[in-house]
Phi, psi and omega in degrees: 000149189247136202227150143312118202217150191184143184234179159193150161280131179234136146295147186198087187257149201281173177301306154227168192305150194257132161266106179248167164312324197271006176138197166253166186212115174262349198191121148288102179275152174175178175221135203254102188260151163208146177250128186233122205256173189296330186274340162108355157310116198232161213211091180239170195236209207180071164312105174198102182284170179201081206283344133340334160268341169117003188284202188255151172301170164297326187287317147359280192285336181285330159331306159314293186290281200348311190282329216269131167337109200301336163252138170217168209250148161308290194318341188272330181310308192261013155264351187298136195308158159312327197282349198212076172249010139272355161284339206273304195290320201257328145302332196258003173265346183263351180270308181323295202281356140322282192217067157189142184343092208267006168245111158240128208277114186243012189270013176238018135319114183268137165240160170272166155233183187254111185269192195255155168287180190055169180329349198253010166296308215289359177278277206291347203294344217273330176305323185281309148288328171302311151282049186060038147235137192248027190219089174262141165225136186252156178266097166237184209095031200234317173236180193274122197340329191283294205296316210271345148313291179281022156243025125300290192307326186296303177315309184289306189316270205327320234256335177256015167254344159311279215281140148252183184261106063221061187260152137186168208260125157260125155255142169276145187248142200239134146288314200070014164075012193268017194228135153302211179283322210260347166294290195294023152268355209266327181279335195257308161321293196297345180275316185289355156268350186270310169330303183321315182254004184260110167261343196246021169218130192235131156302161159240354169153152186265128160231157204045104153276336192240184198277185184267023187251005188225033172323299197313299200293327186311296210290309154332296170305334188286335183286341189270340203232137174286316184289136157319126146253183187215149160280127163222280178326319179290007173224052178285340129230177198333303182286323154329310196284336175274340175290280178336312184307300183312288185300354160107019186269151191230335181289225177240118180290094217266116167226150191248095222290302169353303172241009176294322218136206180270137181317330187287324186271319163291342186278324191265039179264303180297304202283349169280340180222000154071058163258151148298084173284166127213128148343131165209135167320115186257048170054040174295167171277178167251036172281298190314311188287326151262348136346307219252335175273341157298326180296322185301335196266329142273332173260357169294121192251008188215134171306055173255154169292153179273179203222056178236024156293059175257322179341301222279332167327337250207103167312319173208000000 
């Protein structure tokens, strides 16, 4: 079958800048595609590289839709290189909503939401929980270790003199793939004491703590430590996910649908071998974003939150 096809490139800039291990990020770039069938149907999509994570640059992909015809065929859809797995994800997401049932119910979905680093957490986490998420995740590995501890433990104090029972917070801790061995043993005691001793606040996982060349040490860690860990730079797409997967990872597979590929091969990745996902967000608009919770709404088998509490990042 053959579609109509038009793209455009969008700016999307954040309120304040995002700090993460790979740098700062000021303006989320991406392209905004739609597929229109004979009947006048348009079907739309969602470009949003994240070439730091591995995926293809933005200039890649407008390179791409450039090259492309104004009609293209399903097979050029479902020929797109590996190599161009945010191209992949955003046609084969405008095709999806073409020709197949667009209500899918997401409303038994749980988010995370994303505080900000440094010190001005001990302010914003109680606005997020006030507004219904009961799942936060802060970003370290950003500052010097000592510090982003001890605003963690202030943070933890503060988050159980707040809450009563039967409230409670889970938090994630994100790296970024941003820690030595001895920083994550260091972050990993301190979550399994807190874990010991807490009810109303549960770590729920340290995720990526080492770069993705240290699978071996990851998989260590998980055997010395109670606390979960999770994969994210390390499974950004398929073959990463299958390599971990080969080798024995067991924890949690953090994906980021956006930029894995194609939906189709993550879905039937997931549903063949039952791993323990959470969904999570490259900061997409929200065509890209409900793309990405439908693949979440089918395939999430454990009652973890999805990681698209991002929006309040976003000047408009």
């Amino acid at each position: 079958m053959n579609y109509q096809f038009q793209f455009q490139p969008y700016q999307r800039p954040f309120k304040t800048p995002l700090k993460t291990a790979h740098g700062i990020w000021n303006i989320r770039e991406g392209i905004i595609l739609n597929l229109t069938n004979k009947q006048g149907n348009i079907g739309w999509g969602e470009i949003a590289p994240l070439s730091w994570f591995g995926s293809e640059t933005l200039e890649d992909a407008i390179a791409f839709c450039q090259k492309l015809p104004s009609i293209i065929s399903t097979e050029t859809i479902f020929t797109i290189s590996d190599s161009l797995p945010a191209c992949q994800f955003g046609f084969e997401s405008a095709l999806i909503e073409l020709n197949s049932n667009p209500l899918v119910d997401l409303s038994k979905l749980q988010y995370s939401g994303l505080l900000p680093t440094g010190e001005i957490v001990l302010n914003t986490w109680k606005t997020l929980f006030q507004q219904g998420y009961q799942t936060l995740k802060w970003k370290i590995g950003v500052d010097e270790i000592t510090t982003e501890i001890n605003i963690f433990k202030q943070l933890v104090k503060i988050v159980i003199e707040t809450l009563s029972s039967p409230q409670k917070i889970r938090l994630r801790l994100d790296a970024n793939g941003g820690l030595t061995f001895e920083q994550a043993e260091y972050w990993l005691e301190t979550c399994d004491l807190i874990n010991a001793n807490q009810d109303l606040i549960e770590i729920e996982f340290l995720e990526q703590p080492l770069s993705i060349s240290q699978l071996d040490l990851m998989l260590e860690l998980c055997d010395r430590y109670s606390t979960s860990l999770a994969l994210d730079e390390s499974v950004a797409n398929l073959q990463q996910l299958n390599s971990c997967y080969q080798q024995g990872w067991l924890d949690i597979f953090v994906i980021k649908p956006a930029i894995f590929g194609s939906p189709r091969k993550l879905k039937n990745f997931c549903q063949k071998n039952k791993i323990d996902t959470v969904f999570s967000s490259v900061f997409e608009t929200d065509i890209g974003q409900n793309s990405a919770l439908k693949i979440a709404s089918e395939l999430l088998l454990y009652n973890r939150a999805v990681g698209f509490g991002i929006n309040h990042w976003f000047i408009s």
